[in-house]
C-alpha positions in Angstrom: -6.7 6.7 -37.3 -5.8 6.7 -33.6 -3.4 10.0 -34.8 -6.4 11.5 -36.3 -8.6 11.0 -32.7 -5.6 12.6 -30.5 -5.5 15.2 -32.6 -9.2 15.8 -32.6 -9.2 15.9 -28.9 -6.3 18.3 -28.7 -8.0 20.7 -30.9 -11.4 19.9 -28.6 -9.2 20.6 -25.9 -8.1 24.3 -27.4 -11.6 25.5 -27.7 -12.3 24.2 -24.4 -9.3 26.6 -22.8 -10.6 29.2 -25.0 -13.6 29.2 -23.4 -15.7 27.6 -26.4 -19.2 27.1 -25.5 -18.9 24.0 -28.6 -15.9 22.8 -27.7 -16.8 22.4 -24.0 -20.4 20.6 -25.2 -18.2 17.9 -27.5 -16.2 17.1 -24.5 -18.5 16.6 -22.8 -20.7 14.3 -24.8 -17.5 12.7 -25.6 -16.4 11.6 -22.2 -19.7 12.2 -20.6 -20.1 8.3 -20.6 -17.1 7.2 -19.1 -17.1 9.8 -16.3 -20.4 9.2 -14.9 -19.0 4.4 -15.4 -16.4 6.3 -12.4 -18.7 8.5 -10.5 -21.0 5.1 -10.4 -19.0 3.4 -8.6 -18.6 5.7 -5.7 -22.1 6.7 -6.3 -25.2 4.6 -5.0 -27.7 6.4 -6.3 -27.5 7.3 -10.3 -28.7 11.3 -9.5 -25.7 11.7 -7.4 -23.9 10.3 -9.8 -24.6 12.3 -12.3 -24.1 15.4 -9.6 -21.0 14.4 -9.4 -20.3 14.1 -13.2 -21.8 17.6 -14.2 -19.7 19.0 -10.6 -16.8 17.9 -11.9 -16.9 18.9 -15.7 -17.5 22.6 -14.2 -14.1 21.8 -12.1 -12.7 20.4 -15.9 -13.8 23.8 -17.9 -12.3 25.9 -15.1 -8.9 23.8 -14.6 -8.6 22.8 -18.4 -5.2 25.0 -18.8 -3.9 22.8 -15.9 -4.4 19.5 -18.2 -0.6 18.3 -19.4 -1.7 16.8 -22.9 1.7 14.8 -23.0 -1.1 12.0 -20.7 -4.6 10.5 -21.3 -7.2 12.9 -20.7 -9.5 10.0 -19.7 -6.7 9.4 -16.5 -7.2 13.3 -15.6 -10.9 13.2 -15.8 -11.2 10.3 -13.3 -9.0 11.8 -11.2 -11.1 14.5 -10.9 -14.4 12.3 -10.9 -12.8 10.6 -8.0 -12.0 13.4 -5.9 -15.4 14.7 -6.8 -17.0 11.9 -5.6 -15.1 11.8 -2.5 -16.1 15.7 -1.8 -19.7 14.8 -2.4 -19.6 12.2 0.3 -18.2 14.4 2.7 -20.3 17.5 1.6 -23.3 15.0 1.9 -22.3 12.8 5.5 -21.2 16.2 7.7 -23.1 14.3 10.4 -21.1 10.7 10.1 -19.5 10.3 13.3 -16.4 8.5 12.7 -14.4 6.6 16.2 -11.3 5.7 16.1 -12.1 1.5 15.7 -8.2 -0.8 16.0 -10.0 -2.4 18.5 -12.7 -3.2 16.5 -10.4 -4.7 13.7 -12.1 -7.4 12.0 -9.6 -10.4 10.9 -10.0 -11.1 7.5 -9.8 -14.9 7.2 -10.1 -14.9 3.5 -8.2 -12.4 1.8 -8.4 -14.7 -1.4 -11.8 -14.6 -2.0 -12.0 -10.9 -3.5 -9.1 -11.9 -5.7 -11.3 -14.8 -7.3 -14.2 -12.5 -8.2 -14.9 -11.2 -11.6 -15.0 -7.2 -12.2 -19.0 -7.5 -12.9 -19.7 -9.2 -9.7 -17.8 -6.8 -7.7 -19.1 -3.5 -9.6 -22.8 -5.6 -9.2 -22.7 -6.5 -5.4 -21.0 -2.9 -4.6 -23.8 -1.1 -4.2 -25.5 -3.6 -1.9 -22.4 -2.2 1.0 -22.6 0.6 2.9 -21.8 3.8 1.1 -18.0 4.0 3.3 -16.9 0.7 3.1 -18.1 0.7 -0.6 -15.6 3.8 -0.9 -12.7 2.8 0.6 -13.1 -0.5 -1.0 -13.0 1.0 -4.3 -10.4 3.5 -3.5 -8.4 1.0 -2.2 -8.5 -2.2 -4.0 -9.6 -0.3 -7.6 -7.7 2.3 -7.3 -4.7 1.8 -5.3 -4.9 4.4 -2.8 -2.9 3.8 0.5 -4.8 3.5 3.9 -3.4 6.7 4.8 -4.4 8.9 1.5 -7.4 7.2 2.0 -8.0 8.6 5.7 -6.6 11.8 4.5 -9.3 12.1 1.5 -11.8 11.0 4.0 -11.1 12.6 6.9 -11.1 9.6 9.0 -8.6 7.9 11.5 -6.3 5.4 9.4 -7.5 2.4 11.5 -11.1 3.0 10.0 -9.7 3.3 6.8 -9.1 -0.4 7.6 -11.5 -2.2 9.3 -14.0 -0.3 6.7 -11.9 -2.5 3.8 -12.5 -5.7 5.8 -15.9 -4.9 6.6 -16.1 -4.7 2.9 -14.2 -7.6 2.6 -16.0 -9.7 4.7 -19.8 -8.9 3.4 -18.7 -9.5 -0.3 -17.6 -12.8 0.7 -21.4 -13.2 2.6 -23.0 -12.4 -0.5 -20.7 -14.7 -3.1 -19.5 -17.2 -1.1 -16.3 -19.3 -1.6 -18.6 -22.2 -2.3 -20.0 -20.4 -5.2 -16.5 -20.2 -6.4 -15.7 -23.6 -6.9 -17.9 -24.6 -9.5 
């Protein structure tokens, strides 16, 4: 069965390099789902979200020859979802000033705290942060970017990659505190 599915996608995939107007519309409603669960996350608001997800389909169709089907097309997608989302954030916060802040480094106390949290209660508390440190939260700690492809993706100094991560850190812990943890 799973044979059968890989094989369905690969011949989705065909029509979509072809330029198939069907083929494009299955993939989409295929994966349409799981790219706008990713574009969420980076996302507050569900109409940028879903900006983001239609942006980077367009980037899918016109890239799909680039796709190496020996790997999970799902992997590729976020990718781009990712880097969508990250564009749309700088397309949409020209005005952001960012200062270089070591000297503002927060310490963060409690670096356990995150690590006791579910996946719901993160995902569910994310939006209630500030639209950067929800970002470089996510990029960092979901996704495993480094601080410095972080600052790079951003355009911001490394140093606020950082201290936006704590600042992250530190307000999840406000809003589910350790206590909470312990029952």
């Amino acid at each position: 069965m799973e044979s059968n599915k890989e094989e369905n996608l690969e011949f989705i995939i065909q029509g979509c390099i072809k330029k198939n107007g069907k083929s494009q519309e299955v993939l989409y409603k295929k994966f349409f789902g799981y790219a706008l669960g990713v574009a969420l996350i980076y996302n507050r608001q569900r109409r940028d979200a879903l900006e983001v997800v239609n942006d980077s389909f367009v980037k899918v169709f016109s890239k799909i020859e680039k796709y190496d089907t020996s790997k999970p097309f799902a992997g590729w997608l976020r990718k781009i979802v990712i880097n969508t989302s990250i564009d749309y954030l700088r397309r949409n916060n020209k005005n952001h000033q960012f200062i270089e802040t070591e000297k503002l480094a927060i310490q963060d106390e409690s670096p356990n705290v995150i690590s006791k949290l579910g996946a719901e209660d993160i995902i569910e508390m994310l939006n209630l942060l500030p639209h950067f440190h929800k970002t470089v939260f996510c990029l960092y700690e979901i996704e495993g970017f480094s601080h410095e492809e972080i600052a790079e993706q951003l355009g911001i100094p490394i140093s606020s990659s950082r201290v936006y991560l704590t600042r992250a850190k530190k307000q999840l812990r406000e809003l589910f505190p350790v206590n909470s943890l312990e029952r």
